[in-house]
C-alpha positions as CSV (number, residue, x, y, z in Angstrom):
1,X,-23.2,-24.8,9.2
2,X,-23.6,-22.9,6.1
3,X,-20.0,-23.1,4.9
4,X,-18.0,-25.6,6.1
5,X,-14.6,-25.9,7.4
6,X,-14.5,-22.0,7.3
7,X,-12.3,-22.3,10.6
8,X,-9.3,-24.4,8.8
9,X,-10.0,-21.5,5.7
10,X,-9.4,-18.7,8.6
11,X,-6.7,-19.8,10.2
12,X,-4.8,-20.8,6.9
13,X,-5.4,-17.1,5.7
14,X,-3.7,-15.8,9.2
15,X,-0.8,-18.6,8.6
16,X,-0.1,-16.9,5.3
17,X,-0.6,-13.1,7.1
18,X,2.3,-14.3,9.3
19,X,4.5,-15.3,6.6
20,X,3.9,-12.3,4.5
21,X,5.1,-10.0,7.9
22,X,8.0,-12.6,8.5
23,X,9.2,-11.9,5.0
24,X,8.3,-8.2,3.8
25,X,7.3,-6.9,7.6
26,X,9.5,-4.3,9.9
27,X,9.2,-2.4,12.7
28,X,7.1,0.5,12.6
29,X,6.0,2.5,15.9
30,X,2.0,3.5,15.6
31,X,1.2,6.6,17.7
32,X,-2.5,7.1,18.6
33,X,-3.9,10.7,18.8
34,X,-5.1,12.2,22.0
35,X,-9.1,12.9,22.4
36,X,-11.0,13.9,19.9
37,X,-9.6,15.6,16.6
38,X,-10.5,18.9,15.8
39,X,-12.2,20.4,12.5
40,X,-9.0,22.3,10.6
41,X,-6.5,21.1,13.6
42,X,-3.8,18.6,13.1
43,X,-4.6,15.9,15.6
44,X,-2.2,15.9,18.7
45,X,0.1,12.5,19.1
46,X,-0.2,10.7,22.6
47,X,3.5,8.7,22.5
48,X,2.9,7.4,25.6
49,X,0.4,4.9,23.9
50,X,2.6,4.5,21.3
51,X,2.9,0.9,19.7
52,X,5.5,-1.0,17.9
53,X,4.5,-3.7,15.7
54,X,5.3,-5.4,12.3
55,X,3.9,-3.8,9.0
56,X,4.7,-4.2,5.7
57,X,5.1,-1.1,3.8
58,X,5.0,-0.5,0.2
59,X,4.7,2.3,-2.5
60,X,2.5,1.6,-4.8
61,X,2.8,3.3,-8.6
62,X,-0.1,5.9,-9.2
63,X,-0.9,7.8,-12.3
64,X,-2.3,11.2,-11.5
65,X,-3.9,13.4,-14.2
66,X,-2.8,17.0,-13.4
67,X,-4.3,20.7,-14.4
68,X,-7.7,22.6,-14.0
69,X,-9.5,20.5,-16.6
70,X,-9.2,17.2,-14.7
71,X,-8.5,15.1,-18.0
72,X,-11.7,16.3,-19.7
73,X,-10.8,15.2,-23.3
74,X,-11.3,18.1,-26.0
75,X,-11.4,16.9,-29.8
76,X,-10.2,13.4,-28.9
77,X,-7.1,14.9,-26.8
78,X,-6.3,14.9,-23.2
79,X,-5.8,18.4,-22.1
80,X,-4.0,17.4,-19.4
81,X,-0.4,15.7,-18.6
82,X,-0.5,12.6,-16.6
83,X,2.4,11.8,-14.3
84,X,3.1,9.0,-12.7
85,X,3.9,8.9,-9.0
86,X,3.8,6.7,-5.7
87,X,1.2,6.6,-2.5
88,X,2.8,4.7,0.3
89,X,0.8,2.2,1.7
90,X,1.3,0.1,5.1
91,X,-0.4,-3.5,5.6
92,X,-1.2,-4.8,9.0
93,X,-2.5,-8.4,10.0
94,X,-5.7,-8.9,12.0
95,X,-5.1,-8.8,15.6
96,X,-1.4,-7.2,15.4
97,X,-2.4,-3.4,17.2
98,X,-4.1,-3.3,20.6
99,X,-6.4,-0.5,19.2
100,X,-8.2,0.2,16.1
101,X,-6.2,2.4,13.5
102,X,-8.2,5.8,12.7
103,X,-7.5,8.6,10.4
104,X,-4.9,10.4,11.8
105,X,-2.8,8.6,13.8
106,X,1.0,8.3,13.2
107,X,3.2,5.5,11.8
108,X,6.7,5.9,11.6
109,X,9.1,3.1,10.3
110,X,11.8,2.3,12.4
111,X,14.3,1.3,9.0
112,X,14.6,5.4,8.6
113,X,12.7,7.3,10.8
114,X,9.9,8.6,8.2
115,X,6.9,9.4,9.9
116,X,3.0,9.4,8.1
117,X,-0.1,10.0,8.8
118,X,-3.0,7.4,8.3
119,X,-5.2,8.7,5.4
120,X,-7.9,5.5,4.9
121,X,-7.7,2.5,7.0
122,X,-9.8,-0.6,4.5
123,X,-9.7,-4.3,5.8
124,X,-9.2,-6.4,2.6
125,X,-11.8,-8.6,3.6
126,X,-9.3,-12.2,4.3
127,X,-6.5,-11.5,6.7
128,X,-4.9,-7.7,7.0
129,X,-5.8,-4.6,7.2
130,X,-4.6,-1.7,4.3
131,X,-3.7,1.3,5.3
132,X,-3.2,4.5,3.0
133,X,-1.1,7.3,4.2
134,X,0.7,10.5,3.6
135,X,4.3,11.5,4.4
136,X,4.8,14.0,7.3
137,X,8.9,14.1,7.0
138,X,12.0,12.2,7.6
139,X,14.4,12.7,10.8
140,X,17.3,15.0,9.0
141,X,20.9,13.2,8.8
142,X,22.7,15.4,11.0
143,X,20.9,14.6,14.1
């Protein structure tokens, strides 16, 4: 074998995935999209292959550089402001969703009803899966 006790490695990495969901996780409900998505279209939800399993969900700070010049520098100086914002970010671990996550399907945390969509789905190569998303809305209070 070229690199021993890999197995024990493995399985230590998906004993540490576990802990991480059983302290940071919650519920969120992942909605796949029906057929195929078209150019322009929203995709269409299908919720009766809807999901619920644990994610963790963070927001991650982000610095954003803002105007037409994109940060081009002009005499030494930025042109542009920079502001600092957050991109909300869900992590899954290996083996948690019955189907692969695709751009354009719909998580929505269970805490308070906010619903995304997935942007980027990247494995981080050890034990979970990162997901990038945007926020469609939140359920209003008065309902």
């Amino acid at each position: 074998m070229l690199f021993p006790n890999t197995n024990t490695w493995r399985a230590g990495m998906q004993d540490v995935s576990a802990a991480i969901d059983e302290s940071m996780g919650e519920l969120v409900e992942v909605t796949p999209y029906v057929g195929t998505p078209l150019p322009n279209f929203p995709a269409v939800p299908d919720p009766s292959k809807a999901v619920t399993v644990t994610a963790v969900f963070t927001n991650r700070a982000k610095s954003i550089i803002m105007g037409e010049n994109s940060g081009r520098i002009s005499s030494g100086h930025s042109v542009c402001p920079i502001v600092s914002t957050s991109e909300p970010i869900f992590t899954f671990g290996y083996g948690v969703l019955t189907f692969p996550l695709r751009q354009g399907y719909r998580i929505r945390r269970l805490c308070n009803q906010a619903l995304y969509e997935v942007k980027d789905v990247q494995p981080d190569g050890v034990s979970r899966i990162e997901v990038t998303v945007v926020q469609l809305g939140r359920a209003r209070e008065d309902q």
